[in-house]
C-alpha positions in Angstrom: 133.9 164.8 117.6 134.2 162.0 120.7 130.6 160.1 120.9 130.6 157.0 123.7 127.2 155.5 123.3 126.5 153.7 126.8 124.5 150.4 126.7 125.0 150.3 122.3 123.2 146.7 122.8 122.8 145.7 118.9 124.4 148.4 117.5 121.9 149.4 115.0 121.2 152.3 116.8 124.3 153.0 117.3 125.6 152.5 113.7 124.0 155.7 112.6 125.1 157.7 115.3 128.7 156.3 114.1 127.8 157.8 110.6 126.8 161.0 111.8 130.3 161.6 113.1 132.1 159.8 110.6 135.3 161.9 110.5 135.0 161.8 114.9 136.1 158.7 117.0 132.3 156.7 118.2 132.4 154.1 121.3 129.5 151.6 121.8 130.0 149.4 124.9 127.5 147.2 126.7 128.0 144.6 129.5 127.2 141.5 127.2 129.3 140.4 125.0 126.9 138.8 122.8 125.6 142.3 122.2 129.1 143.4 121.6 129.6 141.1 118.7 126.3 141.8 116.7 127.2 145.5 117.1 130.7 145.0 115.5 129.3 142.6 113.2 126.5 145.5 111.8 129.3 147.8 112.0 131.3 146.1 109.8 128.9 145.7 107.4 128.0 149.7 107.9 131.4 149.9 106.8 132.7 152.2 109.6 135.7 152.3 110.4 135.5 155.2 113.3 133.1 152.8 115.4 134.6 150.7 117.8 132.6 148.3 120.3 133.5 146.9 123.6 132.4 145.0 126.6 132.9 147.6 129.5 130.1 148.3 132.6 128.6 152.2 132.4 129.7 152.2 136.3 133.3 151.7 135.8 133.9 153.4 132.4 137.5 152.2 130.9 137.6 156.2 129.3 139.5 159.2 130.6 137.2 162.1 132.5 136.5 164.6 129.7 137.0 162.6 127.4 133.9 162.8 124.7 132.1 165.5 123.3 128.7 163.4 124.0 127.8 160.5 126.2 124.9 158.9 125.1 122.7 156.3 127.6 119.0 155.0 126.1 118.9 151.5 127.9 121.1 151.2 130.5 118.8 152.0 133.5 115.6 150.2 131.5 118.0 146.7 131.7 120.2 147.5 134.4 120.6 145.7 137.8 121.5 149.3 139.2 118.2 151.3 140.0 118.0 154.5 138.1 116.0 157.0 136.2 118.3 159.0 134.1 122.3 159.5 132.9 122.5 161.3 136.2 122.3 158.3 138.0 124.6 156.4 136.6 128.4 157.3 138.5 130.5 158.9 136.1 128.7 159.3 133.0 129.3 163.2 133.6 132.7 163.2 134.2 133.3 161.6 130.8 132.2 164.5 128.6 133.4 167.5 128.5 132.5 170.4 130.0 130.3 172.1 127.9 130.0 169.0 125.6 
């Protein structure tokens, strides 16, 4: 299983998802990259090595469409510039899983 978690901030969140699909590929991203490095730090103390983290902004997503078996967003439109009020707001979040993921 894919898993792209969307605005990972911390990563401790995110870590758990990581576990939960431990045999699967997980992708955190968020636009700082302080946030980016205390994820990969709490990562590497998880020990997981099928977590990866990265700077990368939700409205031009680095990934292939259909890509991930689940796209994850919980903070992105609560700290983003970007008015929104769900994942359906955010271009391309969508495109990225699936269809039927």
């Amino acid at each position: 299983m894919r898993v792209l978690d969307i605005s990972c901030g911390l990563g401790s969140i995110s870590v758990g998802l990581a576990a939960s699909v431990a045999l699967g590929e997980f992708r955190g991203i968020d636009m700082e990259q302080l946030q980016i490095d205390v994820a990969t730090s709490v990562d590497q103390e998880a020990g997981l090595p099928n977590a990866l983290f990265q700077v990368a902004d939700a409205l031009d997503l680095p990934f292939p469409d259909n890509y991930y078996d689940a796209v994850l967003q919980r903070n992105y439109c609560a700290h983003s510039r970007y008015e929104c009020s769900s994942r359906r707001d955010v271009p391309g979040i969508e495109t990225r899983r699936y269809p039927g993921g």
